[in-house]
Structures are given as C-alpha cells and as structure tokens.
C-alpha positions in Angstrom: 7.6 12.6 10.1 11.2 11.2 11.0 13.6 12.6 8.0 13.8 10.6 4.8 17.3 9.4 6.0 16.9 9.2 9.8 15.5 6.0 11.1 12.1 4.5 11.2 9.8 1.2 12.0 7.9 0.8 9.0 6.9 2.6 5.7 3.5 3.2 5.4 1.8 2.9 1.9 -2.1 3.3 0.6 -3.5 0.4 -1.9 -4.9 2.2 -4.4 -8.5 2.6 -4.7 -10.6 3.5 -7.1 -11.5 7.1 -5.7 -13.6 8.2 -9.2 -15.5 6.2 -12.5 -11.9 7.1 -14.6 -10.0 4.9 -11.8 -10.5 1.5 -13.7 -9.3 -0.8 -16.7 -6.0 -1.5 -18.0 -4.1 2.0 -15.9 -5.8 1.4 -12.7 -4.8 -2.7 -12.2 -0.9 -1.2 -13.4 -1.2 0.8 -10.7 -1.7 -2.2 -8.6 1.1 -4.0 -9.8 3.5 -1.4 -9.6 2.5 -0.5 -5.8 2.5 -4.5 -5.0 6.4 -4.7 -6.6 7.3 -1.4 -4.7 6.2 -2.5 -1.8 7.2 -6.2 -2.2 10.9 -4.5 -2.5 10.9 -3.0 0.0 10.3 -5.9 2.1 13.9 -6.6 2.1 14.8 -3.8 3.8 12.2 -2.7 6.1 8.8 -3.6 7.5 6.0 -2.3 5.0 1.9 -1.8 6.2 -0.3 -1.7 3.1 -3.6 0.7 4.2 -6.7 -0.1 2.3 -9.6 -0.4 2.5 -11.9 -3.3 3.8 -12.6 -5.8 1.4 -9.2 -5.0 -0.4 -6.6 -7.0 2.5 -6.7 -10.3 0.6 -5.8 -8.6 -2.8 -3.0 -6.8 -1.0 -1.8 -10.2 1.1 -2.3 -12.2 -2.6 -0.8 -9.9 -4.6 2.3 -8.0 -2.3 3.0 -11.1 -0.1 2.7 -12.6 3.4 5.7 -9.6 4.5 3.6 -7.0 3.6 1.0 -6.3 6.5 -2.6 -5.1 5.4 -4.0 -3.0 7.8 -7.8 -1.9 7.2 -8.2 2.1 7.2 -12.1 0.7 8.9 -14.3 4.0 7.5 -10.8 6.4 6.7 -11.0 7.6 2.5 -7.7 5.5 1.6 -5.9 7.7 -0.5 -2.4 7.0 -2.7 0.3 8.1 -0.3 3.2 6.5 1.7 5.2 7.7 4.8 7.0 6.5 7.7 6.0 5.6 11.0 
C-alpha cells in the first residue's frame, strides 16, 4: 500500500455485510448510511470502488451514487475495510 499521503487511483472500501445474527436492526442500516456518506464524500476528491457482495451492487449504486463504482467481491467474505489501490 502506497502511503496515506502519496498518490493513488482509487480508495477502496467494503459495504458492510452482515457477517453474524447481532449484524442487523437499527446499528447495522447506520452503518450503511455512514459508509454511503463517507464514501459519497469522497467522491469529490478521488475515484471510490464500493466491494460487496453480489446481490448488494444496487443498494450500494442507490444509496452511495452513480460516482461510486460497485464491484462484486463474486465468492470473497466482504469484510469492513478500505485501502488504496
């Protein structure tokens, strides 16, 4: 990974999932909100790719916008986590 100040193509960031039965209600859908504003700000800046999971890309394109790009992890665990590329 490029340093945190250095240059870079995109950030990277992981829809959350629910990965366990606690991952649902009220906490888990503000956890979508907040990584769909995040990422939606960032858009202004730099070139974000949203990983998730299939079945998830048109919550992602609905909810973050047409600048974010989904990108299906196709079988990978999607896991909360962001990076450059």
């Amino acid at each position: 990974m490029r340093p945190e100040r250095g240059p870079h193509q995109a950030t990277l960031m992981a829809w959350p999932t629910p990965t366990r039965k606690a991952s649902s209600g009220a906490v888990f859908e503000r956890a979508k909100q907040d990584c769909a504003a995040v990422a939606r700000a960032m858009t202004a800046f730099e070139p974000v790719i949203m990983v998730c999971n299939p079945g998830e890309a048109n919550e992602v394109r609905d909810r973050c916008g047409a600048a974010v790009e989904a990108h299906l992890a196709n079988g990978a665990v999607v896991m909360p986590v962001w990076g450059k590329r």
